[in-house]
DOGU-510555 format. One line per field, with one value per atom (N, C-alpha, C): atom name; z, x, y negated; residue in three letters; residue number from 1. Coordinates in steps of 0.1 Angstrom, whole numbers. Example, Ala and Ser with C-alpha at 12.3 -4.5 7.8 and 13.67 -1.06 7.14 Angstrom:
BEGIN
name = [N,CA,C,N,CA,C]
zz = [78,78,78,71,71,79]
xx = [132,123,132,128,137,129]
yy = [57,45,33,22,11,0]
resn = [ALA,ALA,ALA,SER,SER,SER]
resi = [1,1,1,2,2,2]
% end
This chain:
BEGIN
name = [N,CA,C,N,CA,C,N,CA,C,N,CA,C,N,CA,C,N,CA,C,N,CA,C,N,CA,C,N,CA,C,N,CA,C,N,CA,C,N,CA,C,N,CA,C,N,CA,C,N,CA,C,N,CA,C,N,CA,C,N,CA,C,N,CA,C,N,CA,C,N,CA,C,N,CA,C,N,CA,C,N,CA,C,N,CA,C,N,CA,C,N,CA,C,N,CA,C,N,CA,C,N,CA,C,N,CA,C,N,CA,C,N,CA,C,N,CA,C,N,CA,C,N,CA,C,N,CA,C,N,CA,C,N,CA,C,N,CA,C,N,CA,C,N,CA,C,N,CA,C,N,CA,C,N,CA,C,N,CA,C,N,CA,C,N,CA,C,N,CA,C,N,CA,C,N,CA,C,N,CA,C,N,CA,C,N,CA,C,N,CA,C,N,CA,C,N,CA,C,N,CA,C,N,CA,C,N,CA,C,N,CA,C,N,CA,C,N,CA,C,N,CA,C,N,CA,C,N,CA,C,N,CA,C,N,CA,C,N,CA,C,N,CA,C,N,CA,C,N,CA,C,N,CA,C,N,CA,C,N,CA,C,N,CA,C,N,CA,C,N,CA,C,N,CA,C,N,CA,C,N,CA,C,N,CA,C,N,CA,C,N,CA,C,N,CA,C,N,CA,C,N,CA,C,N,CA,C,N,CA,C,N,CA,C,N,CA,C,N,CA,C,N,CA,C,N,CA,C,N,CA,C,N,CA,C,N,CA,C,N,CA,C,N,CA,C,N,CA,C,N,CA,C,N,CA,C,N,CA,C,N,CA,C,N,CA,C,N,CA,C,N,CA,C,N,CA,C,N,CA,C,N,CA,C,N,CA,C,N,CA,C,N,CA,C,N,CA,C,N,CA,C,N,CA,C,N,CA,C,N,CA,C,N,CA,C,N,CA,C,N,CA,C,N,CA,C,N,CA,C,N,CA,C,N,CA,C,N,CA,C,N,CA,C,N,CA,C,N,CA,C,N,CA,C,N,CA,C,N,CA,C,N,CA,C,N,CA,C,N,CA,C,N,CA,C,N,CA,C,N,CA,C,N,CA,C,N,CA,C,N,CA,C,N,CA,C,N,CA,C,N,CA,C,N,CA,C,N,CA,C,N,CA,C,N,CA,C,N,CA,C,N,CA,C,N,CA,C,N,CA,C,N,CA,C,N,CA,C,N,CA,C,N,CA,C,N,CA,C,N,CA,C,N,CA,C,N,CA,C,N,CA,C,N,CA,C,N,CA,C,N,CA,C,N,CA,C,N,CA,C,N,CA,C,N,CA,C,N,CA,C,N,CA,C,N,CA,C,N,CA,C,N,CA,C,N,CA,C,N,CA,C,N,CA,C,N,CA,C,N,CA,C,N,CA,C,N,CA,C,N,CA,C,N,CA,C,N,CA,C,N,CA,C,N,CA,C,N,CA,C,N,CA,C,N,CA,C,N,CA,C,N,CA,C,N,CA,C,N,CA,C,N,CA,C,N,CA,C,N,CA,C,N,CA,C,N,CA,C]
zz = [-284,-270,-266,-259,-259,-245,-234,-227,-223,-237,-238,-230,-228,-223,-231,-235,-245,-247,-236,-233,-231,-240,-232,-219,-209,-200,-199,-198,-202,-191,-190,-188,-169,-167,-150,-140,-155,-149,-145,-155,-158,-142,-142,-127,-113,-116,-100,-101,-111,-106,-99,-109,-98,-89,-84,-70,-59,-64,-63,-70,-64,-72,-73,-86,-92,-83,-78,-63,-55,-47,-30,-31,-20,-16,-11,-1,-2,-6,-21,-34,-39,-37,-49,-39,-26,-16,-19,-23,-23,-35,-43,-56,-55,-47,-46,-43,-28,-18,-27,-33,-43,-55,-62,-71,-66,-55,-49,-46,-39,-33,-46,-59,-68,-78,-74,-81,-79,-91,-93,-87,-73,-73,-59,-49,-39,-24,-14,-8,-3,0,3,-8,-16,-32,-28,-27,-31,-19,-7,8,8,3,3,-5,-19,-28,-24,-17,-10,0,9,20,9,2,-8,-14,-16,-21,-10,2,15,20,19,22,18,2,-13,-5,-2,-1,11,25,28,24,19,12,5,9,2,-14,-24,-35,-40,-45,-45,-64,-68,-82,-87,-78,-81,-71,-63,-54,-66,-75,-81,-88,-90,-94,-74,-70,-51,-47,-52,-44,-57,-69,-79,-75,-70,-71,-55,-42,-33,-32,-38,-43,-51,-61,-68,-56,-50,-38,-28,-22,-14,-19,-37,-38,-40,-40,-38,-55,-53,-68,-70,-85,-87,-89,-93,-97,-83,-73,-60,-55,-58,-52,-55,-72,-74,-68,-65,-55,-42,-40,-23,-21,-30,-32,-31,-31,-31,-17,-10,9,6,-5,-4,-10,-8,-14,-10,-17,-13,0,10,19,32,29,39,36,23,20,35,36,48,60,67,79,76,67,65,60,57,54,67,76,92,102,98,110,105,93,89,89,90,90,103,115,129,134,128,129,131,115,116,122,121,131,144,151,165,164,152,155,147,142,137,150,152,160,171,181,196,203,208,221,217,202,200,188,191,179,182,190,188,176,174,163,152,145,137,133,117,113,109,109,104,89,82,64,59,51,44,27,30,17,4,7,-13,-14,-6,-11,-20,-13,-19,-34,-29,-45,-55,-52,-58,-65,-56,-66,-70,-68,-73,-63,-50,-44,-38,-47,-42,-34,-38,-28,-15,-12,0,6,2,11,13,10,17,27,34,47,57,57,69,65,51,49,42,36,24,35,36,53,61,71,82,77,64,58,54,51,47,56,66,77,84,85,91,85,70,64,68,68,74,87,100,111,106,103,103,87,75,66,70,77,77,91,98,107,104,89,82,75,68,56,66,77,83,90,92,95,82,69,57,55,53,54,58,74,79,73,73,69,60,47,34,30,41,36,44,55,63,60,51,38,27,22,13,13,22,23,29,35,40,27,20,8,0,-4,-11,-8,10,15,13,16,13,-7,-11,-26,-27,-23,-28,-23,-10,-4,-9,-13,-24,-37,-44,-55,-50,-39,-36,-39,-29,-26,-43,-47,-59,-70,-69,-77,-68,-58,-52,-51,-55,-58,-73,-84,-96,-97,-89,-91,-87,-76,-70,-80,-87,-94,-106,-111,-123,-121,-111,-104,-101,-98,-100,-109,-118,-132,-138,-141,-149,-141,-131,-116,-124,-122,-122,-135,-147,-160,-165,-158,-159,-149,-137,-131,-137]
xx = [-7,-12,-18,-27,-37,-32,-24,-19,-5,6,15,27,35,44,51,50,57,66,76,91,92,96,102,106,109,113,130,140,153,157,169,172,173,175,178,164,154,138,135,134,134,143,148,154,149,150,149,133,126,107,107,120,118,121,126,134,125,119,108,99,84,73,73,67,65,60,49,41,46,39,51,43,49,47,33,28,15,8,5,-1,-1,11,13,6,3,-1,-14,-21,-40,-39,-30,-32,-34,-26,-26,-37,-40,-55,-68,-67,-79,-77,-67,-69,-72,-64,-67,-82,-92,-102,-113,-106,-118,-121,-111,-108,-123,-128,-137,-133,-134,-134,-134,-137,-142,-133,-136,-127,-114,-121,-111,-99,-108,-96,-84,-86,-84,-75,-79,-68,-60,-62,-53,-39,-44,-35,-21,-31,-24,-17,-23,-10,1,-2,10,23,12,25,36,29,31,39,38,47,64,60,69,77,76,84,91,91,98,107,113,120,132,146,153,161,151,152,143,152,145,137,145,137,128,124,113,102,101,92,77,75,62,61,69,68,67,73,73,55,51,41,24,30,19,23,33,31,20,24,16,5,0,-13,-22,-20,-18,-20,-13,-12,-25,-28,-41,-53,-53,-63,-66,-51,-55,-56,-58,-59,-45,-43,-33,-27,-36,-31,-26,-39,-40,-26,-20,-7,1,4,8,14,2,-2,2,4,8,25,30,43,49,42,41,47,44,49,59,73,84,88,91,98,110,115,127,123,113,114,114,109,104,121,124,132,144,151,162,154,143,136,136,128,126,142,146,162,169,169,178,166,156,147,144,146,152,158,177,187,185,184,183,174,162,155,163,165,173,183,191,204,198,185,185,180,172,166,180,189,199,210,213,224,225,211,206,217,219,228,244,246,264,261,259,261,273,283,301,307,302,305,305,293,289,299,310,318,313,319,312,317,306,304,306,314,323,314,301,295,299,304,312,321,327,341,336,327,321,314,305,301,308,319,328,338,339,348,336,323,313,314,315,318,299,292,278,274,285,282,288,294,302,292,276,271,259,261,246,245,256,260,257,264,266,250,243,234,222,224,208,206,211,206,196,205,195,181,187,173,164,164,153,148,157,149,145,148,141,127,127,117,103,106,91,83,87,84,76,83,82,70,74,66,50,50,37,30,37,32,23,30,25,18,16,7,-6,-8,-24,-27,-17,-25,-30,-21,-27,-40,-37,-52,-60,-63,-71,-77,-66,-74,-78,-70,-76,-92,-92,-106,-120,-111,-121,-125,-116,-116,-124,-119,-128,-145,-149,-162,-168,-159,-161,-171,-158,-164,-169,-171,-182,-193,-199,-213,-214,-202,-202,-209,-206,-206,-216,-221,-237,-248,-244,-253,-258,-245,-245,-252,-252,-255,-270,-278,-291,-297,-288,-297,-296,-286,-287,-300,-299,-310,-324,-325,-337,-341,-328,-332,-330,-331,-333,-348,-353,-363,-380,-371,-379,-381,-369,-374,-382,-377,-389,-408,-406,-422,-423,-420,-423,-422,-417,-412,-427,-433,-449,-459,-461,-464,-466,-452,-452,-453,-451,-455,-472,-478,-494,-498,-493,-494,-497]
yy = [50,51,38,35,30,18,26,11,17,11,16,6,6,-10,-14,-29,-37,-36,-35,-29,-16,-6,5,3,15,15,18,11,19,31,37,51,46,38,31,27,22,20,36,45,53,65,63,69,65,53,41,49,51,58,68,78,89,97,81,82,72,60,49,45,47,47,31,30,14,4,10,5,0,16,22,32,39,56,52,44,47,43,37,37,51,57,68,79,78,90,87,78,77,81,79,85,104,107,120,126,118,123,123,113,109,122,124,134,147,147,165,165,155,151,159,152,156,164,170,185,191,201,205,220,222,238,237,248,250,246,238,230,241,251,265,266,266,268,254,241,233,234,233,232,245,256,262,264,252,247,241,229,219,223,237,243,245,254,263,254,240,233,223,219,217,227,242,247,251,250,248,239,229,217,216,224,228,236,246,251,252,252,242,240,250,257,242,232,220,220,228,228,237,244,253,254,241,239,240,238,244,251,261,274,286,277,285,277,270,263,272,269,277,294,301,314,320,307,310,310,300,293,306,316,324,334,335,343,348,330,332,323,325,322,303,299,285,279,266,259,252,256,255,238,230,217,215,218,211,216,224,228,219,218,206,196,189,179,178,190,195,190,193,192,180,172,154,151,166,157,158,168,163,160,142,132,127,114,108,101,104,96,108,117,131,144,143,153,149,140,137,146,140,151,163,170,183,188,183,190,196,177,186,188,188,200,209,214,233,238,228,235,236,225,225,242,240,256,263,262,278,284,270,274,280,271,280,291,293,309,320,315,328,324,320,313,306,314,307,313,297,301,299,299,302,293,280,267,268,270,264,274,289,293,292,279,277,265,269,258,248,238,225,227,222,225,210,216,200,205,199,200,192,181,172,183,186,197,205,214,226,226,211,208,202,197,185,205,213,227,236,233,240,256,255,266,269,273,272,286,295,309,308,298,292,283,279,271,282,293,302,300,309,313,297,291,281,270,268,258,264,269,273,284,291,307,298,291,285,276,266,264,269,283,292,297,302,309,296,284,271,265,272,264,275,285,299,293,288,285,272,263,248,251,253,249,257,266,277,268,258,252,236,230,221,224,235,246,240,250,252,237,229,216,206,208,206,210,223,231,226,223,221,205,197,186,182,193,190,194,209,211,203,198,191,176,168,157,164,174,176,177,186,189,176,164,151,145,143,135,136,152,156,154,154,154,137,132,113,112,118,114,121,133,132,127,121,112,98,96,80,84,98,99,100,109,103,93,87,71,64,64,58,63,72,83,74,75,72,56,49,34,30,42,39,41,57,62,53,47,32,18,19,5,11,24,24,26,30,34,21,10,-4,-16,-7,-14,-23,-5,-8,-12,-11,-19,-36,-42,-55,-61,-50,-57,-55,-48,-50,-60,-65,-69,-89]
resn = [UNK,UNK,UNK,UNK,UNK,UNK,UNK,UNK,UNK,UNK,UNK,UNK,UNK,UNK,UNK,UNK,UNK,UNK,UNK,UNK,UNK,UNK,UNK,UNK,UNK,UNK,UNK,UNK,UNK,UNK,UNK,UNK,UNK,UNK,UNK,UNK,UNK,UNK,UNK,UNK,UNK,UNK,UNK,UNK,UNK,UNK,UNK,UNK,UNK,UNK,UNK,UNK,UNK,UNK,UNK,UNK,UNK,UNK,UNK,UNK,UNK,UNK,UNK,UNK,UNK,UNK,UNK,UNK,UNK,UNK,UNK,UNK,UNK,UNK,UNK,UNK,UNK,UNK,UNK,UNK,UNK,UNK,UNK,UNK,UNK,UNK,UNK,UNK,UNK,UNK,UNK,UNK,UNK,UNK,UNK,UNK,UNK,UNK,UNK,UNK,UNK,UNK,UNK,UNK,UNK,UNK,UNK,UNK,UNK,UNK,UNK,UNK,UNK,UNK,UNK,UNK,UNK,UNK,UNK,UNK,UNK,UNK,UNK,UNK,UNK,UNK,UNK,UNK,UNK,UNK,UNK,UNK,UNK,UNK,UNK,UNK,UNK,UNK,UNK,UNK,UNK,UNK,UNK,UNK,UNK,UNK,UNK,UNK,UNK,UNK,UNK,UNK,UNK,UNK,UNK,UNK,UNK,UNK,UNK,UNK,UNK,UNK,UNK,UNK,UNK,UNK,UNK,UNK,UNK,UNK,UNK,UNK,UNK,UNK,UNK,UNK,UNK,UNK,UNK,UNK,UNK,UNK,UNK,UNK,UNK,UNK,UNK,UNK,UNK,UNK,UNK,UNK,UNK,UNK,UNK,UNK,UNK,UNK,UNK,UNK,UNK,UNK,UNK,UNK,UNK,UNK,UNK,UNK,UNK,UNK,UNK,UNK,UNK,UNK,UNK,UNK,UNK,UNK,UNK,UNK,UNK,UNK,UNK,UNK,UNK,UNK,UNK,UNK,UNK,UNK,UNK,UNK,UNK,UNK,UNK,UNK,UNK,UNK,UNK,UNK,UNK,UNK,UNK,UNK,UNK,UNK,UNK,UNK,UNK,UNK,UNK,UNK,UNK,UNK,UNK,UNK,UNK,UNK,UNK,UNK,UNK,UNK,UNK,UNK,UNK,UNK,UNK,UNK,UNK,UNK,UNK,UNK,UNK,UNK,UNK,UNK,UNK,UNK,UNK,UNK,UNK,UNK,UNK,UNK,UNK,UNK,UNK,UNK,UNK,UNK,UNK,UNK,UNK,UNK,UNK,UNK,UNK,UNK,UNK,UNK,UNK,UNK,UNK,UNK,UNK,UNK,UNK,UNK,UNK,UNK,UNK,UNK,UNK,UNK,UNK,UNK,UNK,UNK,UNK,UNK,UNK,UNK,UNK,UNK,UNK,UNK,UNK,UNK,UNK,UNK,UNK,UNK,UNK,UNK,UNK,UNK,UNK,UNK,UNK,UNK,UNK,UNK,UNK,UNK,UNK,UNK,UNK,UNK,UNK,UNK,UNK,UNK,UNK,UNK,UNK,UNK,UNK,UNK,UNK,UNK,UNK,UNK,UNK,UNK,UNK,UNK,UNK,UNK,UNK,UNK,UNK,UNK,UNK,UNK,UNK,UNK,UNK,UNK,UNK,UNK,UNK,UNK,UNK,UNK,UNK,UNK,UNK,UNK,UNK,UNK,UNK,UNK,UNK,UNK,UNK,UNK,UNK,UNK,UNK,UNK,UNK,UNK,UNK,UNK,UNK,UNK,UNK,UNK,UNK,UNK,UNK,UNK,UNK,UNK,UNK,UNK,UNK,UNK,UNK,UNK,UNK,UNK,UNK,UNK,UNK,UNK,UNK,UNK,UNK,UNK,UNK,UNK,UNK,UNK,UNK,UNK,UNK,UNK,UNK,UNK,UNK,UNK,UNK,UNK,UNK,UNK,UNK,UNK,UNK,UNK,UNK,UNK,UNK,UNK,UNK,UNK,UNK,UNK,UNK,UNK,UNK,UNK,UNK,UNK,UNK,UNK,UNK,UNK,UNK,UNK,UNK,UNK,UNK,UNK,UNK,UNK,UNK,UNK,UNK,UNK,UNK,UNK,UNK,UNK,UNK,UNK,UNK,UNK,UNK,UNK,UNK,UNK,UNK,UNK,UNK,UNK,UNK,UNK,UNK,UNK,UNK,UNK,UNK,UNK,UNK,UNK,UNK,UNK,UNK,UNK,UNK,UNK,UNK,UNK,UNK,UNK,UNK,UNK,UNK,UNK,UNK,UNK,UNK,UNK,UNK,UNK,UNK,UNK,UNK,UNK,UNK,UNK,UNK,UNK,UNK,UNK,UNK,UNK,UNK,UNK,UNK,UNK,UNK,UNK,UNK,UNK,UNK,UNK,UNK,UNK,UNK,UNK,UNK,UNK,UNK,UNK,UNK,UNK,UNK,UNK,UNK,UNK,UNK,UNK,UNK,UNK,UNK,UNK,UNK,UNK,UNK,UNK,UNK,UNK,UNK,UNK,UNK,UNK,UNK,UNK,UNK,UNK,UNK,UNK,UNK,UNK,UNK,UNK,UNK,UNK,UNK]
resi = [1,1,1,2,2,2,3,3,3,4,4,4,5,5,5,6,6,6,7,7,7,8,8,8,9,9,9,10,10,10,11,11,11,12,12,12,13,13,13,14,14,14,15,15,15,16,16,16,17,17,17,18,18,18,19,19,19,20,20,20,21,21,21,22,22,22,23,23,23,24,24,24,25,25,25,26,26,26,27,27,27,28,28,28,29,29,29,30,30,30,31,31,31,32,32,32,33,33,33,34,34,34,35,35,35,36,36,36,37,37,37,38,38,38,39,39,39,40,40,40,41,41,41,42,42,42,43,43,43,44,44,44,45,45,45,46,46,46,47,47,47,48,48,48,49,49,49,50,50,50,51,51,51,52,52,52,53,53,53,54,54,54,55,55,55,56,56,56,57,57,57,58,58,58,59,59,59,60,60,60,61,61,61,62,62,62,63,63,63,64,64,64,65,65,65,66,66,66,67,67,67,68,68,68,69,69,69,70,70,70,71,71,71,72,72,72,73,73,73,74,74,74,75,75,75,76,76,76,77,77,77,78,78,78,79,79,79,80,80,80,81,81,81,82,82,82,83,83,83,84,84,84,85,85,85,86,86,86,87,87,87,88,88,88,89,89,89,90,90,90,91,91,91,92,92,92,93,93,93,94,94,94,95,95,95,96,96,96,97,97,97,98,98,98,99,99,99,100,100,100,101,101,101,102,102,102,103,103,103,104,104,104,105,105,105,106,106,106,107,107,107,108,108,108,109,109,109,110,110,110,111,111,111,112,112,112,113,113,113,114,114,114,115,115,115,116,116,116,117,117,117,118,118,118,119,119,119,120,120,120,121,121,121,122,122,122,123,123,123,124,124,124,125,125,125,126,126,126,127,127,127,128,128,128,129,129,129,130,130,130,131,131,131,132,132,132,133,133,133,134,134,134,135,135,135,136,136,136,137,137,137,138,138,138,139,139,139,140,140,140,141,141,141,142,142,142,143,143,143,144,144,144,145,145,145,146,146,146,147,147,147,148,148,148,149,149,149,150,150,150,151,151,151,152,152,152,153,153,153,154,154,154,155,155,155,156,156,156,157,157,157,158,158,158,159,159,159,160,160,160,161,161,161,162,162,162,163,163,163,164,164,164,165,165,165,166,166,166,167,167,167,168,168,168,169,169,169,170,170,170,171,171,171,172,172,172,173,173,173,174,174,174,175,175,175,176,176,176,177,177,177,178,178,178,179,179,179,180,180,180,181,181,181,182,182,182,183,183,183,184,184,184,185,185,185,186,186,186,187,187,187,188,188,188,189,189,189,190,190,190,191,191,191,192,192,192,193,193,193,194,194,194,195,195,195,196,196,196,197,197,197]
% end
């Protein structure tokens, strides 16, 4: 491999990444913008991607956010990398918000009005006896029905600005590719000009 690291990375480098980018998160977010930006396929394709996987990541089915973000994408036609990519909004720094403003959701839309009935969930217990049919009801319920409202409300403002970035920089990059083209096409029509000259 061609720029390989002198040091292996050991098994703790190796975790602390992919929990913390080498960087920072906003290095590794232009990384994203920039990739999704240059995808070869239609800005529609591409922002619709980016909803699917934006909305994936609400969701609280945390290991199949791209198989949930590639099947939507699939769905309405979006691009599949770009979904990918979409999925990037949930990280170690967003997953804490989107976690309690979905359970928060949901609880108010199943359970408006009678929060005092709702027990309080002693989740290490559950996971410490592996009781995972015991956290539907009181946590993954309200998160799902919390993530439809909220992720389909982040989807179309994604949307909107991915495709409205996209078709940005596209018109930006072929305008530069113009000019460039028209100040090569200028020096050679002056080339033979100044060597008979």
């Amino acid at each position: 491999m061609l720029f390989r690291r002198r040091k292996p990375a050991d098994v703790w480098e190796r975790t602390r990444t992919m929990v913390w980018p080498r960087r920072s998160f906003w290095r590794s977010a232009q990384y994203f913008v920039k990739r999704a930006l240059r995808l070869t396929a239609t800005p529609h394709a591409i922002a619709a991607g980016v909803a699917a996987g934006v909305f994936a990541s609400f969701t609280p089915f945390m290991g199949f956010h791209f198989f949930i973000a590639a099947l939507l994408a699939w769905c309405v036609g979006g691009n599949l990398v770009a979904s990918a990519l979409g999925t990037a909004v949930g990280n170690p720094l967003t997953f804490p918000f989107i976690w309690g403003a979905t359970l928060e959701t949901g609880r108010l839309i199943l359970y408006a009005g009678h929060e005092a009935n709702v027990a309080p969930v002693h989740i290490g217990r559950m996971l410490r006896h592996l009781e995972f049919s015991q956290l539907w009801q009181p946590l993954i319920k309200p998160m799902t029905v919390g993530a439809l409202p909220l992720g389909m409300v982040f989807a179309v403002f994604f949307y909107v600005l991915t495709r409205w970035a996209t078709i940005t920089f596209r018109e930006q990059r072929r305008k530069r590719l113009a000019e460039r083209a028209r100040r090569r096409a200028r020096a050679q029509s002056l080339g033979p000009r100044t060597a008979t000259s």
